[in-house]
C-alpha positions as CSV (number, residue, x, y, z in Angstrom):
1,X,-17.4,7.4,-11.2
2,X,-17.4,6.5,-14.7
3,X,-19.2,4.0,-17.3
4,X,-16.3,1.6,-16.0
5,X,-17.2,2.5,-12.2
6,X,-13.9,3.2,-11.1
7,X,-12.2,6.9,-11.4
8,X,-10.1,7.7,-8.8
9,X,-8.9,11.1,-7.3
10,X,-5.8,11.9,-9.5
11,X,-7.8,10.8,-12.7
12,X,-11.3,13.5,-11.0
13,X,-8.3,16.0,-10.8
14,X,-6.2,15.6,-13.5
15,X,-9.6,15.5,-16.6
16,X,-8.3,15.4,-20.3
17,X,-4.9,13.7,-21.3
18,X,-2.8,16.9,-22.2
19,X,-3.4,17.7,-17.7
20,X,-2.3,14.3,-16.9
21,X,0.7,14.9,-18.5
22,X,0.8,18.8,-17.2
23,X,0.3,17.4,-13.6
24,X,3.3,14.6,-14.2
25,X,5.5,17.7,-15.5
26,X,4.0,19.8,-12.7
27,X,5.1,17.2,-10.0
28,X,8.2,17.1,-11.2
29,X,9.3,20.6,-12.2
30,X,8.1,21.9,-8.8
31,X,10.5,19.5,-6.5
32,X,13.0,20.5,-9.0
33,X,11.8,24.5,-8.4
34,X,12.3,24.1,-4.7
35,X,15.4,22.1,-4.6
36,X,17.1,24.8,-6.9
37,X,15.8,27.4,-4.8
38,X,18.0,25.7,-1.4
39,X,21.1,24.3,-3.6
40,X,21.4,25.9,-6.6
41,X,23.5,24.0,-9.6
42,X,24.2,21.4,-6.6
43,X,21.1,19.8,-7.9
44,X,23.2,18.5,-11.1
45,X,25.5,16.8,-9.3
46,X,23.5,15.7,-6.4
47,X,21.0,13.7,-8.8
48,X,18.5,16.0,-7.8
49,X,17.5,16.2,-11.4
50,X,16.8,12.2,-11.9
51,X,14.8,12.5,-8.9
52,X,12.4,15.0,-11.0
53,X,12.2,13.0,-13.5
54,X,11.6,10.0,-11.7
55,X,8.9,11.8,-10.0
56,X,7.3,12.8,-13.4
57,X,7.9,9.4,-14.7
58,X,6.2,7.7,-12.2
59,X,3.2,9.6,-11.8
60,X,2.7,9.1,-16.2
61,X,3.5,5.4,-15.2
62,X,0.6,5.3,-12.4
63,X,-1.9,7.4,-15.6
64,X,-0.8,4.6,-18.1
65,X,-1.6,1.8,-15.8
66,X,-5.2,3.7,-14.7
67,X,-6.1,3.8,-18.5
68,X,-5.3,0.4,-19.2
69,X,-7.3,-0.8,-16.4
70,X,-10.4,1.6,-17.3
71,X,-9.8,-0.2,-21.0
72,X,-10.3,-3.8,-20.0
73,X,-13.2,-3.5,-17.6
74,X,-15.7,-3.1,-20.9
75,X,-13.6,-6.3,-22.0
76,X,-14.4,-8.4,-18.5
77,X,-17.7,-7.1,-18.8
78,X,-18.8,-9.4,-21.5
79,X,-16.9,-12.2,-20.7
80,X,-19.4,-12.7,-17.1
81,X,-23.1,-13.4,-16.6
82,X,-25.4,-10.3,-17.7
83,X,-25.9,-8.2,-14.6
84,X,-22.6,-9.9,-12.8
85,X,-20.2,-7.5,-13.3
86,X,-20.5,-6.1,-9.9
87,X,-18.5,-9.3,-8.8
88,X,-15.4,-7.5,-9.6
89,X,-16.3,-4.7,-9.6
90,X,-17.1,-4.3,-6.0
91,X,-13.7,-5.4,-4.8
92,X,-11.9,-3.3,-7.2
93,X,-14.0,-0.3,-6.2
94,X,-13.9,-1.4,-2.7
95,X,-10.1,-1.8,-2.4
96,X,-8.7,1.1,-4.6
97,X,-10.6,3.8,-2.9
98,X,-9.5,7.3,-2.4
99,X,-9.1,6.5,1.2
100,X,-7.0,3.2,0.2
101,X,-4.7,5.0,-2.5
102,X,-4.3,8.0,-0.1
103,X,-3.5,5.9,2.7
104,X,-1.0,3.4,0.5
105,X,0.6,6.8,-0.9
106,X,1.6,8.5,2.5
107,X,2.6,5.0,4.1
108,X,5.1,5.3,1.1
109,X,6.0,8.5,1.1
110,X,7.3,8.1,5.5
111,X,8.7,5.1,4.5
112,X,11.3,6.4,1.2
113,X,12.0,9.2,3.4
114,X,13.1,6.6,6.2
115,X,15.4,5.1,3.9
116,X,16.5,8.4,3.2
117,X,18.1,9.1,6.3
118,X,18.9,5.4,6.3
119,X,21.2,5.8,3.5
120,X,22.6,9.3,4.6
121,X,20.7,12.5,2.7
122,X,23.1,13.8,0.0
123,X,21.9,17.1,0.9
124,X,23.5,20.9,1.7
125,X,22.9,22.6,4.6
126,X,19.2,22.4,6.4
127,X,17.1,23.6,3.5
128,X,18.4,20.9,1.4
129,X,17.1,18.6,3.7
130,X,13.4,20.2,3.9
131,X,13.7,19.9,0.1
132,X,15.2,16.7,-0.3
133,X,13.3,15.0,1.6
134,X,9.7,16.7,-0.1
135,X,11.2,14.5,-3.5
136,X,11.5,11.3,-1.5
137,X,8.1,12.0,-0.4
138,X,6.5,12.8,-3.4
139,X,8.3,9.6,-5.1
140,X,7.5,7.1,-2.7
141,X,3.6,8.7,-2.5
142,X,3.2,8.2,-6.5
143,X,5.2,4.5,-6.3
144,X,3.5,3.3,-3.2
145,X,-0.1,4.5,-4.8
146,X,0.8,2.2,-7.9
147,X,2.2,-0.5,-5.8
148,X,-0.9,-0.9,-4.4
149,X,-3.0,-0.7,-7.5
150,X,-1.0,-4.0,-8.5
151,X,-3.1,-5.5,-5.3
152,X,-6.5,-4.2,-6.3
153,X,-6.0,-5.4,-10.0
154,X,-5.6,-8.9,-8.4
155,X,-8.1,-8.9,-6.4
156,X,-11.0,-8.0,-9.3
157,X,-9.4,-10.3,-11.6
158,X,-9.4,-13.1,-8.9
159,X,-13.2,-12.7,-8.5
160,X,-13.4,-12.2,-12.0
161,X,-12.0,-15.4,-13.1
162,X,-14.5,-17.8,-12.1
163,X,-17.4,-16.0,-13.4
164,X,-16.0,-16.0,-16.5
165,X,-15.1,-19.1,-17.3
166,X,-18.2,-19.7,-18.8
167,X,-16.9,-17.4,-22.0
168,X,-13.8,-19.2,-22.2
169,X,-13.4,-21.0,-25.3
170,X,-10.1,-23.2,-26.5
171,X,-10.7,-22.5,-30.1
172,X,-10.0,-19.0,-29.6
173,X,-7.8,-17.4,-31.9
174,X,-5.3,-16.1,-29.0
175,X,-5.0,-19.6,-28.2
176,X,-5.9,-18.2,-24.5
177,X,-9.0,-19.3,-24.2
178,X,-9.8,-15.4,-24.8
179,X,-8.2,-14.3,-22.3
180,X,-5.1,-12.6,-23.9
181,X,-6.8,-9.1,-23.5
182,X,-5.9,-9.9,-19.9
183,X,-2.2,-11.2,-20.3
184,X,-1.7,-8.3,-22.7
185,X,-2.7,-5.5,-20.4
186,X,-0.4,-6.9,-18.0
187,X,2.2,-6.3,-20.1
188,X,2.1,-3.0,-19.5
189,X,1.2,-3.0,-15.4
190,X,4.5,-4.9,-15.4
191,X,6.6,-2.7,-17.9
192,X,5.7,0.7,-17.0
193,X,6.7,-0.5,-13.1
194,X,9.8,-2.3,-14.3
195,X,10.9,1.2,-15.7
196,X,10.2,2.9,-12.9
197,X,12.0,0.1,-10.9
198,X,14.9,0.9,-13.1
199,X,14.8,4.7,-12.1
200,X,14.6,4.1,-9.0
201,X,17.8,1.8,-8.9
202,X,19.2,3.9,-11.0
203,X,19.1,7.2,-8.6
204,X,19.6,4.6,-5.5
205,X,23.1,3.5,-6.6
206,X,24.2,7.1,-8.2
207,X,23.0,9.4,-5.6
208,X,26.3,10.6,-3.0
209,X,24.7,9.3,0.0
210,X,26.8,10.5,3.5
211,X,26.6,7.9,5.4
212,X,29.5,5.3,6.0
213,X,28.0,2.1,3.3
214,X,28.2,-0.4,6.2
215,X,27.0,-3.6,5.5
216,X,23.3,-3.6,7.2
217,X,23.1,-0.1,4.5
218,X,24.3,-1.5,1.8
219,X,21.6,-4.8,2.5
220,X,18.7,-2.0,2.9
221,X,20.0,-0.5,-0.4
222,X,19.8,-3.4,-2.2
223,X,16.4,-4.3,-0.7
224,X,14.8,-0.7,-1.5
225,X,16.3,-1.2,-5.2
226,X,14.8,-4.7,-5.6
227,X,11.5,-3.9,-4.1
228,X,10.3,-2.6,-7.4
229,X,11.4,-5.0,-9.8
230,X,9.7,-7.8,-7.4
231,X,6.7,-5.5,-8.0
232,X,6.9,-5.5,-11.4
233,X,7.1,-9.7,-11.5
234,X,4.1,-9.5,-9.2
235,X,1.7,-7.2,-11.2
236,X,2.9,-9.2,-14.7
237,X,2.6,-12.8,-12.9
238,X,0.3,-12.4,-10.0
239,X,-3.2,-11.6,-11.3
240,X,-2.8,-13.9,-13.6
241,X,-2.5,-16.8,-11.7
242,X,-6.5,-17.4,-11.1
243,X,-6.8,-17.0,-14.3
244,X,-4.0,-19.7,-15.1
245,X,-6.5,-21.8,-12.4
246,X,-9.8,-21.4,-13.9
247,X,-8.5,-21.9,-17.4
248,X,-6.8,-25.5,-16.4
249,X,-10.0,-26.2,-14.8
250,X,-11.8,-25.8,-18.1
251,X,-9.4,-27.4,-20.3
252,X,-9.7,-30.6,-17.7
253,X,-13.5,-30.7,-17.9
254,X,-13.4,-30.1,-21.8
255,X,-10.8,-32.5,-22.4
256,X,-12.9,-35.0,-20.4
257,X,-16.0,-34.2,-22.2
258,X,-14.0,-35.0,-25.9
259,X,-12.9,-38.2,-24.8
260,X,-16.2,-39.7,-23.7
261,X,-17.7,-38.4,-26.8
262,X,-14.8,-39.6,-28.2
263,X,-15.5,-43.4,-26.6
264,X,-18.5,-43.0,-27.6
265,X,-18.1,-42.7,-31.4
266,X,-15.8,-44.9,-31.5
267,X,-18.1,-47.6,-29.4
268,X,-20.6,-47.4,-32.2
269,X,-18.3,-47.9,-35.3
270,X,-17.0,-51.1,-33.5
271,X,-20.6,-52.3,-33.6
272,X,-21.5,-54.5,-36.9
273,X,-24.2,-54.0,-39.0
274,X,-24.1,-50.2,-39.7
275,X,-25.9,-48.7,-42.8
276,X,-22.4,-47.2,-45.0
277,X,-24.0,-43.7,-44.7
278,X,-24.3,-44.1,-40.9
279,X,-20.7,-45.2,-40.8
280,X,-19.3,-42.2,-42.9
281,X,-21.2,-40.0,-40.7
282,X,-19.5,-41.6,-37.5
283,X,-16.5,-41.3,-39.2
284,X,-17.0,-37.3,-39.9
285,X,-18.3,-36.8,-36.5
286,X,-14.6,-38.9,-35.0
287,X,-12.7,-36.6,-37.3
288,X,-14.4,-33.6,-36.2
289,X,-13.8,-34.1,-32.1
290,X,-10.5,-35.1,-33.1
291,X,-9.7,-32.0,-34.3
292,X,-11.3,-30.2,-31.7
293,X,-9.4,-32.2,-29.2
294,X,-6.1,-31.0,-31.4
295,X,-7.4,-27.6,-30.4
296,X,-7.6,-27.9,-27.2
297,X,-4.5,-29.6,-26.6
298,X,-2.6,-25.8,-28.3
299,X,-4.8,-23.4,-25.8
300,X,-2.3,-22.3,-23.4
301,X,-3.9,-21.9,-19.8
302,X,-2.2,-18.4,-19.1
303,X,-3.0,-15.1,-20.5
304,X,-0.1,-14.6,-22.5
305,X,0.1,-14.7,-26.0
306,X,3.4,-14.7,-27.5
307,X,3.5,-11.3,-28.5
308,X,3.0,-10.4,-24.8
309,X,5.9,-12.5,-23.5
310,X,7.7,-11.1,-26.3
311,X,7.2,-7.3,-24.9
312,X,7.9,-8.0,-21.7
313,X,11.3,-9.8,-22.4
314,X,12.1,-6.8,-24.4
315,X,11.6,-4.8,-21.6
316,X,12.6,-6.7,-19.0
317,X,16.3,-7.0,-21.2
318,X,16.4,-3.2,-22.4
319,X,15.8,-1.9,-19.1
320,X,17.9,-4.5,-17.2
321,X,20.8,-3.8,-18.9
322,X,20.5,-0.2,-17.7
323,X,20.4,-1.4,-14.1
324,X,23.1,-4.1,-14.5
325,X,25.6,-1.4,-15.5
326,X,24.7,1.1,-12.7
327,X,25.2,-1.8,-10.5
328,X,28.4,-2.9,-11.9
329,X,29.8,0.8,-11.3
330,X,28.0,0.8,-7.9
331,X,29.7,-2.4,-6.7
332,X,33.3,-1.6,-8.3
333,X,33.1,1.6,-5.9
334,X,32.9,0.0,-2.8
């Protein structure tokens, strides 16, 4: 473990930033190794190769999310109670253990292989089944370990959220009630799975699958393709949601503490025989909770800024129109 108590295995193994990429290019280089080894130049035609670099790209994907996560736990740290960290960090700790990952990774892996022979392996001869079948592995081990980091993040952020609302404050420059760290790393646990959800569709609706596209396989294709950009709404949507909670339930109690100041003030300039000073200072003082009740009423209770909502559109639309055109020539071929 780290300063941020949370390091799991592939971050122990990988160390520096120049071996997390080597071990991304490692992953996928080696399927690619073995798969040229069994079909030869098949594996350009096969989409052998995209399956590399989905492999690659998801595992850098999974490193991304990891080191945005590591870079807002000092962030939630000072937004708590001294000493009270440990209510989200224990769940986050708790859930995303080795054992949890490793567990989340191989359930996965079985599972994209299943499809696999759902769908009919595009393969050559035996080996190329051996080999084919080590890529879906490999993807759905990486994918399925960064599905289920989407759950852990929700679960720390859900403890963290009431704890912190103590630090929340409506006249916050991110109009977030300070939260927009939050709403801006989410951003990226929603792009970097998006674009991996777009690979993955991507090598879904290319890849010469043998068996006959029935109906029931042609529903379990489009279920495996959607799974991950239903992921990608959840870990950009989800956590956020008791945060969305706790920050309503402070702009409530702080809208009902300006009015009754509010009353109040205005109760005593209704009453006669004030001193002209006393009157101007009322005055100030109405001005003043006015205008903090103007502030109030622009703090958005979400996390997002609207630079974040911005990114993710632009994501959500650039990568989209990748998939809508692989699906286009998907569905004109059936």
């Amino acid at each position: 473990m780290d300063e941020t108590g949370f390091t799991p295995f592939y971050e122990r193994t990988a160390g520096s930033f120049l071996r997390k990429v080597l071990v991304c290019l490692l992953l996928g280089a080696g399927f690619l190794g073995l798969r040229y080894l069994d079909v030869g130049r098949q594996m350009f035609t096969d989409w052998s190769w995209f399956l590399g670099l989905l492999i690659s790209a998801a595992m850098l994907a999974l490193y991304i999310a990891t080191y945005t996560l590591h870079a807002i736990l000092p962030e939630m740290a000072v937004r708590v109670p001294p000493n009270s960290a440990r209510v989200y960090r224990e769940p986050l700790t708790r859930v995303l253990s080795d054992r949890h990952f490793v567990l989340a990774g191989l359930g996965f892996g079985i599972l994209n292989c299943v499809f696999g022979f759902t769908f009919g392996l595009p393969v050559i001869g035996a080996g190329g089944v051996v080999t084919i079948l080590v890529g879906y592995f490999l993807s759905g081990v990486v994918c399925g370990m960064a599905v289920f980091g989407i759950y852990g993040v929700s679960v720390a952020i859900r403890a963290f959220a009431r704890p912190a609302a103590q630090s929340f404050d409506f006249a916050s420059p991110d109009r977030c009630g300070g939260t927009v760290f939050l709403g801006e790393a989410l951003v990226v646990f929603g792009s970097v799975t998006l674009v991996v959800g777009v690979m993955i569709s991507v090598y879904i609706l290319n890849a010469p699958w043998t068996r006959e596209p029935g109906w029931w396989v042609n529903s379990l294709k489009m279920v495996w393709i959607g799974f991950p950009y239903m992921s990608s709404i959840v870990a950009f949507v989800a956590p956020a949601i008791p945060l969305n909670k706790a920050l309503r339930e402070y702009k409530l109690s702080q809208e009902v503490e300006l009015q009754e100041r509010l009353a109040a003030v205005r109760g005593a300039l209704d009453e006669g025989g004030l001193e002209g000073a006393v009157r101007a200072e009322l005055r100030e003082d109405y001005e003043f909770q006015t205008k903090l009740r103007m502030d109030l009423h622009k703090m958005r209770p979400w996390p997002f800024g609207f630079g974040a909502n911005a990114k993710y559109l632009v994501v959500v639309m650039t990568n989209g129109l990748a998939s809508f055109r692989a699906a286009k020539q998907w569905i004109e071929g059936l």
